[in-house]
C-alpha positions as CSV (number, residue, x, y, z in Angstrom):
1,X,-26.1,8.1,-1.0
2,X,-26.1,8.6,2.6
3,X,-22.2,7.7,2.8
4,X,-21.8,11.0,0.3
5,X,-23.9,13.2,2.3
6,X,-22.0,12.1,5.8
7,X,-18.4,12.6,3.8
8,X,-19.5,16.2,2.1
9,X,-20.8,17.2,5.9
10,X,-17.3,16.4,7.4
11,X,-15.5,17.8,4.5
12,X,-17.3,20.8,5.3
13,X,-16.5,21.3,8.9
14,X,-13.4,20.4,8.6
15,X,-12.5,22.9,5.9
16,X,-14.6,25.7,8.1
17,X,-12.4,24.9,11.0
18,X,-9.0,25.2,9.0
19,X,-10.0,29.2,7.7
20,X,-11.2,29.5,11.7
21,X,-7.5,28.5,12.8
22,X,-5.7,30.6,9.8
23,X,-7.5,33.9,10.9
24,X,-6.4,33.7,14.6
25,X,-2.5,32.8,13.5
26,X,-1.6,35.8,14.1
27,X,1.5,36.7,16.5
28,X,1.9,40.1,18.4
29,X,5.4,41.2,17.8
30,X,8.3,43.8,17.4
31,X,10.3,44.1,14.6
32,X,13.5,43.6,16.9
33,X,12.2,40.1,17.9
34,X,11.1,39.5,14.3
35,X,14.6,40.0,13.2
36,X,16.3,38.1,15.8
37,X,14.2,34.6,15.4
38,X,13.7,34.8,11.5
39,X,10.8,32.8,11.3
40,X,10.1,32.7,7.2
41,X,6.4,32.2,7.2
42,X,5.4,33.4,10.8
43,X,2.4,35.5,10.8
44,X,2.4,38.5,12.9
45,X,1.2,41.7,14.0
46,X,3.0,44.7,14.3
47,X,2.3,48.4,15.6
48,X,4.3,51.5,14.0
49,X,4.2,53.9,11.0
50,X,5.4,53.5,7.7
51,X,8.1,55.8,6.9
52,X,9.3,55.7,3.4
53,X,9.3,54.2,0.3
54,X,12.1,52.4,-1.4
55,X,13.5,52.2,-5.4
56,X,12.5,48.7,-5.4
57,X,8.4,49.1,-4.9
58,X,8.8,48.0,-1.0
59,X,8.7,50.5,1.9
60,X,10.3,50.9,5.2
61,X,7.6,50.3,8.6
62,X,9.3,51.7,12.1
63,X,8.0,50.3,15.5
64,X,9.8,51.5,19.0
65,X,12.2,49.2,18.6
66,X,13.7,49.3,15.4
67,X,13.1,49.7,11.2
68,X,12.1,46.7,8.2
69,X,11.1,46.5,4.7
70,X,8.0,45.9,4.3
71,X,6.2,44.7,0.7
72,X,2.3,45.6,0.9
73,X,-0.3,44.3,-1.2
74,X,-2.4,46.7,-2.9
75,X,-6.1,46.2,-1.5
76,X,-4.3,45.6,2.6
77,X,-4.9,49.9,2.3
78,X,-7.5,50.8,-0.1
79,X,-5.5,53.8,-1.5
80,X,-5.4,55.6,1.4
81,X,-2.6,57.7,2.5
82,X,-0.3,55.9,4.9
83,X,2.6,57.3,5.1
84,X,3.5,58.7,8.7
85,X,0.3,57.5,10.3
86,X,0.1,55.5,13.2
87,X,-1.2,52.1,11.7
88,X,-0.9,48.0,12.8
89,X,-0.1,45.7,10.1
90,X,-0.9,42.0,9.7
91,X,1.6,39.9,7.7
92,X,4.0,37.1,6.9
93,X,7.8,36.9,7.6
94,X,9.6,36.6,4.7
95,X,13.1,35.8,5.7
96,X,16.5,34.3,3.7
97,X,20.3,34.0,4.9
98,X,20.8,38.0,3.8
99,X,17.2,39.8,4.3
100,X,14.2,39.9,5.8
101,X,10.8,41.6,5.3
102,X,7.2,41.4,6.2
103,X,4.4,40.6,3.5
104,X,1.9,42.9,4.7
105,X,-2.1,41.6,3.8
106,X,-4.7,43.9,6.0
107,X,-3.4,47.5,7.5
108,X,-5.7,48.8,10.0
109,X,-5.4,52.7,10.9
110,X,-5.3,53.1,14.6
């Protein structure tokens, strides 16, 4: 019994210490230095606006440095309006041999 409890108390602190390193992942970036290293998977942080929306259900983000596609997931804004305001987005590369785009999961309104 007491080899349970001593295996269910490290499980537990090594499981807290894993969500602890995924929320701090996070890489401060540009979109011209996200297209140039195409990292699929990095997580990063970018500040712009988004500017438009495209046919396909994705929408375009600007940052001083350049334009991407961006795909965002429906509870990162809450149904706010977002279009044009000045916003920082949190999200995952998602890059192939032809495209790349950011998987954007929190928006925070600057």
């Amino acid at each position: 019994m007491k080899k349970f409890g001593l295996i269910l108390l490290i499980m537990i602190f090594f499981s807290s210490a894993v969500v602890f390193a995924n929320a701090t992942d996070y890489i401060a970036s540009n979109i011209a230095a996200v297209k140039s290293q195409r990292i699929d998977g990095q997580s990063v942080v970018l500040e712009g606006q988004i500017i438009g929306c495209h046919d396909d259900g994705k929408m375009a983000f600007r940052d001083k440095t350049g334009d991407i596609s961006v795909e965002i997931s429906d509870d990162a804004y809450d149904g706010r309006d977002i279009m044009n305001v000045p916003v920082q987005i949190y999200g995952q590369v998602c890059a192939d041999f032809y495209t790349i785009k950011i998987y954007v999961v929190d928006i925070e309104f600057l």
